[in-house]
C-alpha positions as CSV (number, residue, x, y, z in Angstrom):
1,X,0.0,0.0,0.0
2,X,1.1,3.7,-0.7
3,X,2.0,5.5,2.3
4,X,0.3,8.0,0.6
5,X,-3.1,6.1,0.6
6,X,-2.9,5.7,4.6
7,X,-6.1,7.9,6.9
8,X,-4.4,10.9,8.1
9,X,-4.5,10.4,12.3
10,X,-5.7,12.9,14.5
11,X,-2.1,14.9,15.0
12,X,-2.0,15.2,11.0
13,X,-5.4,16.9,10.6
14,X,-4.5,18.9,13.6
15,X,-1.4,20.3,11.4
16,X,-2.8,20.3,8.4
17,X,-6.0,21.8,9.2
18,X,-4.4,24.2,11.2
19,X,-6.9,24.0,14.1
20,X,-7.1,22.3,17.7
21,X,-10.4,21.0,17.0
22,X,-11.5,18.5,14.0
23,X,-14.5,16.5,13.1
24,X,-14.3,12.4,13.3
25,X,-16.8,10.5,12.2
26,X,-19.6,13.8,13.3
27,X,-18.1,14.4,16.4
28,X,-15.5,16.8,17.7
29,X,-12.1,16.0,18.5
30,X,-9.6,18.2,20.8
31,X,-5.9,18.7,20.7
32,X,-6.5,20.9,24.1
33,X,-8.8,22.5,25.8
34,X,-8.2,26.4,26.2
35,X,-10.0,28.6,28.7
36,X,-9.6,31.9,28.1
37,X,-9.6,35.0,30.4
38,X,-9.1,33.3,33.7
39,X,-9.0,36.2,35.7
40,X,-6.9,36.8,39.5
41,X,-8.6,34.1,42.2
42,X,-9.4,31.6,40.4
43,X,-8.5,27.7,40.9
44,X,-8.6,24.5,39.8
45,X,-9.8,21.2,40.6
46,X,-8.9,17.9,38.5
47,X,-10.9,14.9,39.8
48,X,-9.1,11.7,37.8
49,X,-12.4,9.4,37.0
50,X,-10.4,6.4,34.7
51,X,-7.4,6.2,33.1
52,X,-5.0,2.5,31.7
53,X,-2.1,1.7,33.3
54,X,0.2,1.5,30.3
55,X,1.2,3.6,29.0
56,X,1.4,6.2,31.7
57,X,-1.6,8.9,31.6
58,X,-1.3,12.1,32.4
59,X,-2.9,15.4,32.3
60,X,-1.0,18.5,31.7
61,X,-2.1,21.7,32.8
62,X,-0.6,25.1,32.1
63,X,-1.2,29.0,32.3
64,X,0.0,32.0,30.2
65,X,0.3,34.0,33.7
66,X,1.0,33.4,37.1
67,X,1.4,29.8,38.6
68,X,-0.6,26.7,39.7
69,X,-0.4,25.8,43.5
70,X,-1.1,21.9,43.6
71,X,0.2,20.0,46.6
72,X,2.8,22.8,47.7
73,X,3.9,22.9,44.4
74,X,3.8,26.4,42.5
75,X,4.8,26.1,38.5
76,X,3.6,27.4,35.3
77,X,3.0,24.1,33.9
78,X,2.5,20.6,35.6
79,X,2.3,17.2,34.7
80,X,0.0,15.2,36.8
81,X,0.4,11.4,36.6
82,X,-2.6,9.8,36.8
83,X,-1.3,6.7,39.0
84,X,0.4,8.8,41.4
85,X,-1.2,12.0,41.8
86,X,-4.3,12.3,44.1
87,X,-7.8,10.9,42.7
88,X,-8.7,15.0,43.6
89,X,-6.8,18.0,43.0
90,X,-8.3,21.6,44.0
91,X,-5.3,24.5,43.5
92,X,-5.1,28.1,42.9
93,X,-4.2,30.2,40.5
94,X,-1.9,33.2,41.4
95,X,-2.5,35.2,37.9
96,X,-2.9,38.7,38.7
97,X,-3.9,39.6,34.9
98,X,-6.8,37.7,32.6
99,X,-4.6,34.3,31.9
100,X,-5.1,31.5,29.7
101,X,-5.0,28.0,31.1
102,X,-4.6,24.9,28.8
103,X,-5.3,21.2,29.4
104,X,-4.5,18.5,27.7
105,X,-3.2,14.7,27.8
106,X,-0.1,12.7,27.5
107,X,1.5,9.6,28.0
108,X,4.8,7.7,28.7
109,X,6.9,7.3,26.1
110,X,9.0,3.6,26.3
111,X,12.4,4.0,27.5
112,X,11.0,7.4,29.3
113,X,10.2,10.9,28.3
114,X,6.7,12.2,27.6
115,X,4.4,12.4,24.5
116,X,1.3,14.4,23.3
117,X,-0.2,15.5,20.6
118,X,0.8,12.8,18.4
119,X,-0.5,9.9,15.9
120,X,-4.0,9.4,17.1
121,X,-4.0,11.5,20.5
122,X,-7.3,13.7,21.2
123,X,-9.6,14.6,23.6
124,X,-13.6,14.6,23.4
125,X,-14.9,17.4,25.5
126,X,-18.0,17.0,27.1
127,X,-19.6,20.3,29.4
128,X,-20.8,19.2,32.5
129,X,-21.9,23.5,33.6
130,X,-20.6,26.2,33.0
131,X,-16.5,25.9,33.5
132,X,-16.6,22.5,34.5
133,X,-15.9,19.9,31.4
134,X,-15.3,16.0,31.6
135,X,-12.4,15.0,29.0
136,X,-12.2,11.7,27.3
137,X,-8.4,11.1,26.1
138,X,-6.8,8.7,23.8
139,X,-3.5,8.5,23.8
140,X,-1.5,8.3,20.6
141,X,-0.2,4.6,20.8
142,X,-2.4,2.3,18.7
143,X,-6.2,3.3,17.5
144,X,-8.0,6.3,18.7
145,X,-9.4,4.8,22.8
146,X,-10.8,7.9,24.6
147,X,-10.9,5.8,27.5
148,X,-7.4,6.0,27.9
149,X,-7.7,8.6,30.2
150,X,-11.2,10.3,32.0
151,X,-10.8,13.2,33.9
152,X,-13.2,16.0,35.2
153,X,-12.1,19.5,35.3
154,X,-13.2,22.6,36.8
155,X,-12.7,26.2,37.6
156,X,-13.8,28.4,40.2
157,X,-14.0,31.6,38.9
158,X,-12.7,34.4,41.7
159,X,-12.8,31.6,44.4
């Protein structure tokens, strides 16, 4: 077979349609999900729901301003293994201008290192409320699962 006559994955039409959402088979698929204008007091809480034990799942979570405070921790951006971080996860934000914060999956690579974004990674969004989403991840190893990884996510707006 031509390698030319192969479905694009999800990471290709990501590229090549230039956008972090596409359409599979009618329903959305998301590289990330972006929430804009966070403004100063707000936090975060991750509740992991399901996730496989190999690879590795993890969530990613990062902010254009300011820090996230998660278990005494304060960065930018954090990785939060699934199998070792709490089942719950409630942190602040210390932004003290409008921020963007930006979720989104990954998984360990064999031999180490992390991966996202790639071959058939995604994430199908689903709104719970207002600011408060469950995500359905597939990793990139194998065919699209988006059982790979469940998580809720929410944020308290000037909490």
């Amino acid at each position: 077979m031509d390698p030319n006559d192969l479905p694009l994955t999800f990471g290709d039409r990501f590229v090549r349609e230039r956008s972090d959402v596409i359409s599979v088979d009618g329903v959305d698929v998301y590289l990330r999900l972006c929430i804009p204008e966070v403004a100063a007091g707000a936090k975060i809480q991750i509740s992991f729901e399901r996730y496989i034990n190999f690879p590795r799942q993890a969530l990613c979570v990062a902010t254009t301003k300011g820090k996230f405070t998660i278990n005494g921790v304060a960065a930018a951006r954090m990785v939060l293994w699934a199998d070792n971080s709490p089942k719950f996860i409630e942190g602040p934000i210390s932004n003290r201008v409008p921020a963007e914060v930006v979720v989104y999956n990954a998984w360990e690579r064999r031999g180490g290192g992390i991966d996202a974004g790639l071959r058939y990674a995604g994430i199908r969004i689903e709104t719970l409320e207002e600011d408060h989403w469950r995500l359905n991840c597939s990793d990139g190893i194998g065919e699209a699962d988006f059982a790979d990884l469940v998580v809720s996510v929410k944020l308290l707006r000037g909490a």
